[in-house]
C-alpha angles and dihedrals in degrees: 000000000000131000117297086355117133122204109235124208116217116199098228096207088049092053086050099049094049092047090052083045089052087039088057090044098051088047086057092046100044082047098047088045085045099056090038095054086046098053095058135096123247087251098051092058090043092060094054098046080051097046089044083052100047090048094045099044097082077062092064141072109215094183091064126039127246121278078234091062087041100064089036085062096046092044091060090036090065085036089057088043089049090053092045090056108043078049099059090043085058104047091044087064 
């Protein structure tokens, strides 16, 4: 064991019994969200997708895209160079 560090003991049948109890929980509350989200008119969820964007929008930059976008576009452009490369092999054969 390192410096200043405890063991801890963890009752196996106890960690079991509260990951079933989180698993349960989870279940309630996806259902509950489910039937809410269900239950209401194409409007009403417009309006919260509106009112989410309108909150969220001081966040972005809409000048620049997002880091995300940005992956997504270095990860096709290997993809294409990759393509490009495995095509000019071939056709040197």
């Amino acid at each position: 064991m390192k410096n200043n560090q405890r063991e801890v003991a963890v009752d196996g049948e106890s960690l079991r019994s509260w990951l079933e109890s989180m698993r349960t929980a989870n279940a309630w509350i996806e259902r509950e969200k489910s039937q809410w989200l269900s239950a209401m008119t194409p409007q009403e969820s417009l309006q919260i997708y509106l009112d989410l964007w309108q909150t969220a929008l001081p966040y972005f930059d809409l000048q620049r895209p997002s880091e995300y976008l940005i992956r997504i576009q270095r990860v096709y452009q290997r993809m294409l160079e990759a393509r490009e490369r495995d095509n000019s092999t071939r056709t040197c054969d």
